[in-house]
N, C-alpha and C positions, 0 to 999 in steps of 0.2 A: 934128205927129206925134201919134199916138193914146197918149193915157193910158198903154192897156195894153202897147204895142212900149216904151214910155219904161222902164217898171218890166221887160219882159224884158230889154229892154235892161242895166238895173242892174247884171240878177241875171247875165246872161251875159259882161257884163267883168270881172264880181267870179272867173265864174269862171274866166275866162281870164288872170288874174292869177295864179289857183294852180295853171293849168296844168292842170284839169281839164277832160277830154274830154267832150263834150256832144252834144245834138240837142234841137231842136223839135220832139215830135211833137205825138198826136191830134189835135185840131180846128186848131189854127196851122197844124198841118202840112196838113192837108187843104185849110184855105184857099189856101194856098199855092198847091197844085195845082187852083187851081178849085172846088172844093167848099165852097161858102161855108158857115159854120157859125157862130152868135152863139153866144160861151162869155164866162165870167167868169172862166175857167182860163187857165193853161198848163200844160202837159203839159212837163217836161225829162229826157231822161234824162242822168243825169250818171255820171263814175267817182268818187265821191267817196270817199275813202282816211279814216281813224281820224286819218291826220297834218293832213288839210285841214279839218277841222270847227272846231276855234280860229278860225283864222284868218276862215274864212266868216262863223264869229258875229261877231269882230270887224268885218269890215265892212261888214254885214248887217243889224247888231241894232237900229241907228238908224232905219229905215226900216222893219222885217218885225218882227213877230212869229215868233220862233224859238225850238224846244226842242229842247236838245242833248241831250235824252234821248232824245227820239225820233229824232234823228238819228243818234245812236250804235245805236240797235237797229235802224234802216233798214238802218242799213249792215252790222250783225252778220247781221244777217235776208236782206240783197239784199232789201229790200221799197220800202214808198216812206213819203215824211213832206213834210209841208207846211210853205209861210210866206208868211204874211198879210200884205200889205203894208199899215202902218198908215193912210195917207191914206185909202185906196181901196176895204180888204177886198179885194182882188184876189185870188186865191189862186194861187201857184205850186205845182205837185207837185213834186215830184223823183223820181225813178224810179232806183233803183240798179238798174245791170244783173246779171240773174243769171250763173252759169257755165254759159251753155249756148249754143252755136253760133247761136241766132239773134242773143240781145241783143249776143254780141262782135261777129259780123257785122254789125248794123244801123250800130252805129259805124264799124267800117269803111267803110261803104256809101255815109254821112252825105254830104248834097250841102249846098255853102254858096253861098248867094245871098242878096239883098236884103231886108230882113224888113220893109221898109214903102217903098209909093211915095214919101216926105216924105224920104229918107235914103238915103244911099247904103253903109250900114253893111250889110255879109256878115256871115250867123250859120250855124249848120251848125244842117239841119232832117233828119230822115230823107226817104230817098229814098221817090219817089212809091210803090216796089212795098214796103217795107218799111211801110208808110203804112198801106195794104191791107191787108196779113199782119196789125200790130196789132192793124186796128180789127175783123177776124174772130176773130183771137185774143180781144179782148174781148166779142165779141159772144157766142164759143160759153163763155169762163167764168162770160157772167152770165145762163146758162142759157136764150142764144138768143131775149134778149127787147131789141128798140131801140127809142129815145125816135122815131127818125127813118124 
């Protein structure tokens, strides 16, 4: 299994453990659906709650670089904050979703299948048309300029 599925992996049982609702987006996701794309990222959007952040650094902190400061502003913000997996530099995003009818519905939406051929482990990734919506949504905030 690849390096990088082993550490999403990680971070998505950790947060399936606090019952935090989730998705693979941007590039993971896109691979998913055929559009192969080499990243060093994961894109996750998570619900992460004020109550769940303990707990995640707790068991978390041994493996990633994590700050709960930034983490508590993500989440007062709906914005996003990172962590480093120390082996690897890997970096995860996390993506709080905002209050706004797309990000509720993209979870909603979330389809769960196999996240690497080596494993027969289902992760919930956004759906193919949510995928889309994103990667234009980012295309037109970052003043309609792509690496690709």
């Amino acid at each position: 299994m690849d390096v990088s599925v082993q550490i999403i992996l990680l971070v998505i049982n950790v947060l399936g453990t606090l019952d935090i609702d989730y998705l693979i987006g941007g590039s993971f996701a896109s691979t998913a659906y055929g559009r192969i794309r080499t990243t060093q990222d994961v894109d996750i959007i998570a619900s992460i709650e004020p109550s769940h952040v303990d707990p995640l650094i707790k068991q978390l902190d041994s493996a990633f670089y994590l700050d709960e400061g930034m983490i508590r502003n993500a989440i007062t913000r709906q914005t996003t904050f990172n962590m480093i997996h120390l082996e690897t530099m890997f970096k995860v995003d996390i993506f709080l979703p905002k209050d706004r009818p797309f990000d509720q519905n993209q979870i909603a939406r979330r389809v769960k299948q196999v996240i690497d051929k080596d494993t027969s482990q289902e992760v919930y990734f956004a759906s193919p048309e949510d995928t889309i919506l994103a990667k234009l949504e980012w295309y037109r905030s970052g003043g309609e300029i792509s690496e690709v």
